[in-house]
PDB file of N, CA, C and O in Angstrom:
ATOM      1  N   UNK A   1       8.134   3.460 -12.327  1.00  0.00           N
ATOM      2  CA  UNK A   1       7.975   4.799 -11.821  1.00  0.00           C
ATOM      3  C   UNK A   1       7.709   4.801 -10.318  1.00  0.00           C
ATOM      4  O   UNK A   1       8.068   5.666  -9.518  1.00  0.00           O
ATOM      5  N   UNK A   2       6.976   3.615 -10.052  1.00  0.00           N
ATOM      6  CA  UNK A   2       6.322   3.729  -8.154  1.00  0.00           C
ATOM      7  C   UNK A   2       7.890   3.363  -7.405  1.00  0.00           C
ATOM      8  O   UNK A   2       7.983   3.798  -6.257  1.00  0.00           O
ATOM      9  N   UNK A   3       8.884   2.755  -7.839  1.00  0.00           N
ATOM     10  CA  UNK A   3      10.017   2.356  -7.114  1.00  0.00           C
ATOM     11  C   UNK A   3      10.728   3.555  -7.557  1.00  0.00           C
ATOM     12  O   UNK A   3      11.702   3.568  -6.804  1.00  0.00           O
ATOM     13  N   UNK A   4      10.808   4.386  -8.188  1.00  0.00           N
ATOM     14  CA  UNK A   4      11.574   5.736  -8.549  1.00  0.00           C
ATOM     15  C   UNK A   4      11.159   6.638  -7.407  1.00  0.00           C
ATOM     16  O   UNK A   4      12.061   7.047  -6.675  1.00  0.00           O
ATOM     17  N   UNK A   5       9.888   7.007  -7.155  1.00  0.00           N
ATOM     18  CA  UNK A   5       9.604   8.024  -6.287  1.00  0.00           C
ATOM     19  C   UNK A   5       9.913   7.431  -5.293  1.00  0.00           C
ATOM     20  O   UNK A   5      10.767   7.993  -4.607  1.00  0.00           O
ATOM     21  N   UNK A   6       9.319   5.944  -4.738  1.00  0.00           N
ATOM     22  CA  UNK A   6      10.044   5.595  -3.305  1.00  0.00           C
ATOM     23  C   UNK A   6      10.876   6.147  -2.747  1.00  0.00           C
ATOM     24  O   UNK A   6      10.893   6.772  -1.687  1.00  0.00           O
ATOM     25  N   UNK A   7      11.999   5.796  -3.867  1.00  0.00           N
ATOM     26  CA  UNK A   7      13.296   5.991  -3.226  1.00  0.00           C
ATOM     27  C   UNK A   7      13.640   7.684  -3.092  1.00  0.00           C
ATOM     28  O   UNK A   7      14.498   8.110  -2.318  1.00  0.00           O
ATOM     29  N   UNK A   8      12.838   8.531  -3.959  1.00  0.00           N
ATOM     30  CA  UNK A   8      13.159   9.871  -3.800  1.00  0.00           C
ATOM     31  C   UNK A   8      12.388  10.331  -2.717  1.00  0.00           C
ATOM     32  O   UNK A   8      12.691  11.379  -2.147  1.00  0.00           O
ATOM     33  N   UNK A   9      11.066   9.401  -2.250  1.00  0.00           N
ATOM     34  CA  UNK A   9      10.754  10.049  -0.731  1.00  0.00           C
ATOM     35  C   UNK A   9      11.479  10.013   0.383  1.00  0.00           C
ATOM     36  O   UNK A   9      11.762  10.900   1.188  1.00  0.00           O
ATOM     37  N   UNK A  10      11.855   8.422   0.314  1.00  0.00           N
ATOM     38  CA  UNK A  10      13.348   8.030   1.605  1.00  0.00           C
ATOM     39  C   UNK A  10      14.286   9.162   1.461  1.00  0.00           C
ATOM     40  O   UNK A  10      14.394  10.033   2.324  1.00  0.00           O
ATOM     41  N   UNK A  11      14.969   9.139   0.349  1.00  0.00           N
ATOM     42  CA  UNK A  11      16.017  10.244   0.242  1.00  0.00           C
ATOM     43  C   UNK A  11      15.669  11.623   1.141  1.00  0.00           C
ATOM     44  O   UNK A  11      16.376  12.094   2.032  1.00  0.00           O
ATOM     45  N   UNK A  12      14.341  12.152   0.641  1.00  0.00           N
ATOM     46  CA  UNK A  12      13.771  13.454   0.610  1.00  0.00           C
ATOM     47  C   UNK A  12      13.395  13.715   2.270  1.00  0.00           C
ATOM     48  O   UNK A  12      13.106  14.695   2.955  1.00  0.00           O
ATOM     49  N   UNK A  13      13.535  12.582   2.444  1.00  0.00           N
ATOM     50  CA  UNK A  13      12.553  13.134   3.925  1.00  0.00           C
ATOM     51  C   UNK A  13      13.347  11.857   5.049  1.00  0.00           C
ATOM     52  O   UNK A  13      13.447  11.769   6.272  1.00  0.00           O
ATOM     53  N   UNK A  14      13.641  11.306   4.303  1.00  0.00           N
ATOM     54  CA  UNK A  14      14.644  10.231   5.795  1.00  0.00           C
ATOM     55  C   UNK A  14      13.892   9.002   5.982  1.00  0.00           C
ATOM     56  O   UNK A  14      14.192   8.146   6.814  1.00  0.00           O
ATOM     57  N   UNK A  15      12.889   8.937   5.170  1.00  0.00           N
ATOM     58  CA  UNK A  15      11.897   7.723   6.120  1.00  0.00           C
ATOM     59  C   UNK A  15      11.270   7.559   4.724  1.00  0.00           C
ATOM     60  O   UNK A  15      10.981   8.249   3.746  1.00  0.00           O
ATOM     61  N   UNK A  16      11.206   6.166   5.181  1.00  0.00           N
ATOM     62  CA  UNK A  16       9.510   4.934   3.837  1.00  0.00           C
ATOM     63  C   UNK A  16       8.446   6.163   3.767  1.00  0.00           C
ATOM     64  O   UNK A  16       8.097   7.137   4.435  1.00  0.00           O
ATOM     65  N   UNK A  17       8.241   5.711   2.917  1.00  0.00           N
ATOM     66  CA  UNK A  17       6.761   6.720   2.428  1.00  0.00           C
ATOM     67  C   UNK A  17       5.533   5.000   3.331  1.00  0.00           C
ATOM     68  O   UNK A  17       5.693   3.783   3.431  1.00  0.00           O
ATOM     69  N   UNK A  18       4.739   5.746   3.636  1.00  0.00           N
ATOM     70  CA  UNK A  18       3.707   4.713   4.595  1.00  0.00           C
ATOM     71  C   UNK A  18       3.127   3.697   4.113  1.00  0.00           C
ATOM     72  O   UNK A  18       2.243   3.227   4.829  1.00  0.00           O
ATOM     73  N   UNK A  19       3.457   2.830   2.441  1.00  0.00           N
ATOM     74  CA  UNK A  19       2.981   2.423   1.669  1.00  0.00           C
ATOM     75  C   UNK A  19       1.708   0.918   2.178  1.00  0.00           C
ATOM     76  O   UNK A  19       0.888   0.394   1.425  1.00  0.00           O
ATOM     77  N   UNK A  20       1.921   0.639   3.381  1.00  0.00           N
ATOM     78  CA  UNK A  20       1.121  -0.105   3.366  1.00  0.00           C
ATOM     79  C   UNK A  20      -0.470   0.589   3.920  1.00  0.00           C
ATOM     80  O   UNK A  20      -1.560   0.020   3.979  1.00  0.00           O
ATOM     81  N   UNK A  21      -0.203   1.637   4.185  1.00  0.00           N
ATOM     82  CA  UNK A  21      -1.540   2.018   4.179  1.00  0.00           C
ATOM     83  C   UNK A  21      -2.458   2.054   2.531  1.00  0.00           C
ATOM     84  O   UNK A  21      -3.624   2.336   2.254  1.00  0.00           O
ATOM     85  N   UNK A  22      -1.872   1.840   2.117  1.00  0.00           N
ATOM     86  CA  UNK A  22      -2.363   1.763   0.440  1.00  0.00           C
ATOM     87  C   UNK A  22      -2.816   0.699  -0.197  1.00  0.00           C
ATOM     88  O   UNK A  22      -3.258   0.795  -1.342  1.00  0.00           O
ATOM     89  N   UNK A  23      -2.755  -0.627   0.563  1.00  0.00           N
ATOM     90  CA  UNK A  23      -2.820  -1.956   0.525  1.00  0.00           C
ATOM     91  C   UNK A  23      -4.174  -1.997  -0.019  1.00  0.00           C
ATOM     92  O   UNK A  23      -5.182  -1.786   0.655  1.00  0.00           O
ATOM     93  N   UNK A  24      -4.159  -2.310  -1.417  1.00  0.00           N
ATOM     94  CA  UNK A  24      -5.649  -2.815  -2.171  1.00  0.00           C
ATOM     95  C   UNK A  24      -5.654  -1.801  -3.091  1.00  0.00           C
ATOM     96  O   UNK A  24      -6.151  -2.193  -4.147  1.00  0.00           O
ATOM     97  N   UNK A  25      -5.231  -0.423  -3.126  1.00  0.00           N
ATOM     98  CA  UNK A  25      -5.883   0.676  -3.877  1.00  0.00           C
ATOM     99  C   UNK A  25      -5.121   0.519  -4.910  1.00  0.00           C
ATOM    100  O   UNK A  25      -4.043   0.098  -4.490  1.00  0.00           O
ATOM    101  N   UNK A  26      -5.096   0.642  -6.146  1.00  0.00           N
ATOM    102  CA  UNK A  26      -4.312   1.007  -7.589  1.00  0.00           C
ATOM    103  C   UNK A  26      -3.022   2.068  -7.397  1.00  0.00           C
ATOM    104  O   UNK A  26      -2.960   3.140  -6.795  1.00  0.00           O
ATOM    105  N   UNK A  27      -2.209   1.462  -8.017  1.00  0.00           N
ATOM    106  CA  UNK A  27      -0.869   1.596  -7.891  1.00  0.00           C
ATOM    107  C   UNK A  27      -0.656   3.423  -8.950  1.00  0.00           C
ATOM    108  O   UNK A  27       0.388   4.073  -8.895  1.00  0.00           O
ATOM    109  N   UNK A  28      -1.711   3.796  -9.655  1.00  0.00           N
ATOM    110  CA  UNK A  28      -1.419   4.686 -10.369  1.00  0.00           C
ATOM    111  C   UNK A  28      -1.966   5.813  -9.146  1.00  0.00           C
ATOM    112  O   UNK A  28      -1.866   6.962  -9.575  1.00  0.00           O
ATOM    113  N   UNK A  29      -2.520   5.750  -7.724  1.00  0.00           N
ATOM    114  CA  UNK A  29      -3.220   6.761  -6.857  1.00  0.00           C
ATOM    115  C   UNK A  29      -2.213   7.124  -5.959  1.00  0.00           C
ATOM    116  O   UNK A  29      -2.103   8.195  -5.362  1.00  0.00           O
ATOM    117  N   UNK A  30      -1.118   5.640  -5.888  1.00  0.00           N
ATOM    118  CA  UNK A  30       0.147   5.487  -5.094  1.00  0.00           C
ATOM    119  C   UNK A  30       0.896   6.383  -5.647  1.00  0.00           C
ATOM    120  O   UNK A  30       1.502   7.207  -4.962  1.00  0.00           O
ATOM    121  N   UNK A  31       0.979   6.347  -7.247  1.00  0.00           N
ATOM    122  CA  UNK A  31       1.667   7.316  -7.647  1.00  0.00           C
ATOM    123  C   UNK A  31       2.046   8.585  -7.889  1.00  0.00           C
ATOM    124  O   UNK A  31       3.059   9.257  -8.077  1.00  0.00           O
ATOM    125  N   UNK A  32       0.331   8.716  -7.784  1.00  0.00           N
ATOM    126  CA  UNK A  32       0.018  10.599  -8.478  1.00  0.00           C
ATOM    127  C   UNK A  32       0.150  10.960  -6.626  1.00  0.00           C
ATOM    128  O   UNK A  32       0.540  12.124  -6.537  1.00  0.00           O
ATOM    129  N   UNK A  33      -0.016  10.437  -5.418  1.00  0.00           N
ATOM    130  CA  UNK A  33      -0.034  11.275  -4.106  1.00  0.00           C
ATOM    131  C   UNK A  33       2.172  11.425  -4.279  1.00  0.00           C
ATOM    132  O   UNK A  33       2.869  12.438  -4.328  1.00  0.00           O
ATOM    133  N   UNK A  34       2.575   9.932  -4.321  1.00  0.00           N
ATOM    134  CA  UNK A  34       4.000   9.914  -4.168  1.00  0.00           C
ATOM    135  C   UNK A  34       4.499  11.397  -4.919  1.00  0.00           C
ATOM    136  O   UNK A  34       4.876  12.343  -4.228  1.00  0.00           O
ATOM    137  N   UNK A  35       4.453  11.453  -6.245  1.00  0.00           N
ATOM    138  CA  UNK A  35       4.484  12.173  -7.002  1.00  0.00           C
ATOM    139  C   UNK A  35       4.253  13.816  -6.349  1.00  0.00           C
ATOM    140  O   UNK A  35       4.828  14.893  -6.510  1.00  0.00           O
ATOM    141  N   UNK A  36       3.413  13.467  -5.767  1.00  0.00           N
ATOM    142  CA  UNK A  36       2.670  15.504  -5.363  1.00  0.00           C
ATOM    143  C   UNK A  36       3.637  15.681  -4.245  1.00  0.00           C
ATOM    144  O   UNK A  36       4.167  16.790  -4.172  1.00  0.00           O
ATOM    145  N   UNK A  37       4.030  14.587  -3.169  1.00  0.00           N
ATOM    146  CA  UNK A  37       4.767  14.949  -1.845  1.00  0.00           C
ATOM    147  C   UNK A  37       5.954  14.955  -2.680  1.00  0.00           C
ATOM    148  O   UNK A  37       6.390  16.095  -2.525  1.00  0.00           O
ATOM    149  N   UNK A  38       6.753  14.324  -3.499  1.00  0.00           N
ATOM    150  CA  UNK A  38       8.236  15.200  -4.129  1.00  0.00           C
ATOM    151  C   UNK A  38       8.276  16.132  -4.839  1.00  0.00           C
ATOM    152  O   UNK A  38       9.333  16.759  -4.783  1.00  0.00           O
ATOM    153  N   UNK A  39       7.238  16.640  -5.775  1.00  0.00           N
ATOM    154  CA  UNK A  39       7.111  17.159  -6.467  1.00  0.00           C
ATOM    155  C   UNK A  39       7.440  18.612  -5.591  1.00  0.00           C
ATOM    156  O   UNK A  39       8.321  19.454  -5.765  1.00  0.00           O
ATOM    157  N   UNK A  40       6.526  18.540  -4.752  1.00  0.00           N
ATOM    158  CA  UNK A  40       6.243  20.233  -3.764  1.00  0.00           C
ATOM    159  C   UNK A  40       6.634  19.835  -2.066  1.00  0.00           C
ATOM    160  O   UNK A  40       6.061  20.145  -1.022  1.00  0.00           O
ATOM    161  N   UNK A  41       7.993  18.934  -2.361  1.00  0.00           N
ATOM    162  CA  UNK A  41       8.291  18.571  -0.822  1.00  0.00           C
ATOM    163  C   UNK A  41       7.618  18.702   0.190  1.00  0.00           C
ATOM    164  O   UNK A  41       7.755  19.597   1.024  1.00  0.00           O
ATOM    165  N   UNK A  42       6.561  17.520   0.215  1.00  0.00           N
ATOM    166  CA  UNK A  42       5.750  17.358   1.417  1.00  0.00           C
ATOM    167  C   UNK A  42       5.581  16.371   1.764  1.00  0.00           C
ATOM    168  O   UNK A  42       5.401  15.580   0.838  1.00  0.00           O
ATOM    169  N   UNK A  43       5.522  15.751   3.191  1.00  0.00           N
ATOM    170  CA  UNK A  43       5.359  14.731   3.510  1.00  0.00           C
ATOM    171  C   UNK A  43       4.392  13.905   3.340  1.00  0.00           C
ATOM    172  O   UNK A  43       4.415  13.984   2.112  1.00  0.00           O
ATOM    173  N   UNK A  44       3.604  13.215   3.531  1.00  0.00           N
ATOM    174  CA  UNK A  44       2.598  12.366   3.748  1.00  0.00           C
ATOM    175  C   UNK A  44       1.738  12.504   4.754  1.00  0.00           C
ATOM    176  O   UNK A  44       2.372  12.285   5.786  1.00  0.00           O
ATOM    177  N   UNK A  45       0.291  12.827   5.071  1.00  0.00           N
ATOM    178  CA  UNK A  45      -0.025  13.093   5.986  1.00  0.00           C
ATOM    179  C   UNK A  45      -1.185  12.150   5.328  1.00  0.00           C
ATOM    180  O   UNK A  45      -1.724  12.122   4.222  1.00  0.00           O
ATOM    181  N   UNK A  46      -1.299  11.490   6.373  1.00  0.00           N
ATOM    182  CA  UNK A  46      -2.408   9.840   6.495  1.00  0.00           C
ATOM    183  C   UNK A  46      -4.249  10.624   5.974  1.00  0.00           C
ATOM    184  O   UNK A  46      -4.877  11.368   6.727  1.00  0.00           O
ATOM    185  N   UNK A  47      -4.676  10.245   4.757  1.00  0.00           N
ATOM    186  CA  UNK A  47      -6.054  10.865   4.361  1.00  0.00           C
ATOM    187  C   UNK A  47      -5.918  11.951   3.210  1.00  0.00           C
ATOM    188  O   UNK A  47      -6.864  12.413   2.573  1.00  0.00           O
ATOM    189  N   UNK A  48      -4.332  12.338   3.023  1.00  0.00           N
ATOM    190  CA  UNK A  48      -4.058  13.305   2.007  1.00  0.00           C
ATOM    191  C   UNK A  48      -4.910  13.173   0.617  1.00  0.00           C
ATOM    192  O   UNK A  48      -5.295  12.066   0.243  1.00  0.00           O
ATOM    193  N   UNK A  49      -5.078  13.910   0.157  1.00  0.00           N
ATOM    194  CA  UNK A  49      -5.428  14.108  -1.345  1.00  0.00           C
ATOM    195  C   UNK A  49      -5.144  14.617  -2.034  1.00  0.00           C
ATOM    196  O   UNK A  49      -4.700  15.703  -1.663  1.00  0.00           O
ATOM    197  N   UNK A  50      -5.119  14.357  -3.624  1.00  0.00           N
ATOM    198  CA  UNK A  50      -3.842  15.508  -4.571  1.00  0.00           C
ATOM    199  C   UNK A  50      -5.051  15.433  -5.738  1.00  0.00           C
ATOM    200  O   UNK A  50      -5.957  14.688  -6.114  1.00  0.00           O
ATOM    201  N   UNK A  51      -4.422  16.741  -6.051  1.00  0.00           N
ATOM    202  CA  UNK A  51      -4.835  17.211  -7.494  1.00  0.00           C
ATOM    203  C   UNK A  51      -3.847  16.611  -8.305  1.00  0.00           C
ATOM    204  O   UNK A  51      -4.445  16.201  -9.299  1.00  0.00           O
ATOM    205  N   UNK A  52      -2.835  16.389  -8.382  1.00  0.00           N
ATOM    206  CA  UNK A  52      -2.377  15.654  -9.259  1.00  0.00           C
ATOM    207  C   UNK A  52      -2.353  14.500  -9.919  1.00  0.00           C
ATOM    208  O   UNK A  52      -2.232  13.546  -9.151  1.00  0.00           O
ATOM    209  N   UNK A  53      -2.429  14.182 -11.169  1.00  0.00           N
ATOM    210  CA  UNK A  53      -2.938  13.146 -12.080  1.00  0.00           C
ATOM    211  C   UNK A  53      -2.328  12.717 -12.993  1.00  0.00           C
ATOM    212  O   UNK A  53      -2.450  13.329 -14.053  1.00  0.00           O
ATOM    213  N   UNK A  54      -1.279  11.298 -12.954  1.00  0.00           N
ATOM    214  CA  UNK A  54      -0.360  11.230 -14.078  1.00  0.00           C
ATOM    215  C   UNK A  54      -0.997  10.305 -14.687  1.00  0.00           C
ATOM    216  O   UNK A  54      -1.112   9.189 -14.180  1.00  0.00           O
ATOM    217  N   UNK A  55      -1.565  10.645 -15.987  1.00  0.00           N
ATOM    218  CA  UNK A  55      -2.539   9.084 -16.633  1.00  0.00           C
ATOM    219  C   UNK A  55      -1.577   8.314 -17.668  1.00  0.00           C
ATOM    220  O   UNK A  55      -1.918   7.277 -18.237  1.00  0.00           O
ATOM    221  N   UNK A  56      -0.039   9.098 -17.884  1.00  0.00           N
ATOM    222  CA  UNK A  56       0.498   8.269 -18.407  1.00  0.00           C
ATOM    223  C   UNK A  56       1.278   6.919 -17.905  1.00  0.00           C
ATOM    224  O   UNK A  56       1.625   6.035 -18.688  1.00  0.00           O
ATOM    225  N   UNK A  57       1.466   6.889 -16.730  1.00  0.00           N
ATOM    226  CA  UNK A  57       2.001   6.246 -15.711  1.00  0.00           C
ATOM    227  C   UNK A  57       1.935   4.557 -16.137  1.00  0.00           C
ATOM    228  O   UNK A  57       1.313   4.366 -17.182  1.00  0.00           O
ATOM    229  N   UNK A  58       2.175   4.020 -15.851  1.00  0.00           N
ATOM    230  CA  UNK A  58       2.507   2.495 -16.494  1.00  0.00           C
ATOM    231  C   UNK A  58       1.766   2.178 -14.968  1.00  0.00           C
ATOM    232  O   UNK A  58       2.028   2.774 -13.923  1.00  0.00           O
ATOM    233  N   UNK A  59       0.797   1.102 -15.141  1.00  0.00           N
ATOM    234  CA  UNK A  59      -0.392   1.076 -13.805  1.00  0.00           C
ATOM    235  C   UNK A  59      -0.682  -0.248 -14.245  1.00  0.00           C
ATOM    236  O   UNK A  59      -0.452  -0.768 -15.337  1.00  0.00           O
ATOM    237  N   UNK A  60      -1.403  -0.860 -12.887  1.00  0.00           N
ATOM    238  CA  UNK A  60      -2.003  -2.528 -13.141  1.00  0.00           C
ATOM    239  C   UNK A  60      -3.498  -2.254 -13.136  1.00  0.00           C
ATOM    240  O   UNK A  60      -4.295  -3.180 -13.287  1.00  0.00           O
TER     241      UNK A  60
END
């Protein structure tokens, strides 16, 4: 699922989503922010936070 949205942020917006700022944190937090910026086309803005919460998500 985290390499699915990737590629729909590149698509969506022209550019990498900032992923190494994420370096250490759980891959399911990577997901639910990735998730909220395609979901409601928005970019990434460095400190963001989402209400959104996918707990089914396949996570380490």
């Amino acid at each position: 699922m985290l390499e699915v949205l990737l590629f729909q942020y590149n698509d969506m917006f022209g550019e990498p989503f900032p992923l190494k700022l994420f370096a250490g944190k759980p891959e399911i937090d990577v997901i639910n922010i990735l998730y909220d910026c395609v979901s409601n086309n928005k970019r990434y803005v460095e400190g963001m936070k989402t209400t959104v919460h996918i707990d089914d998500a396949p996570h380490r």
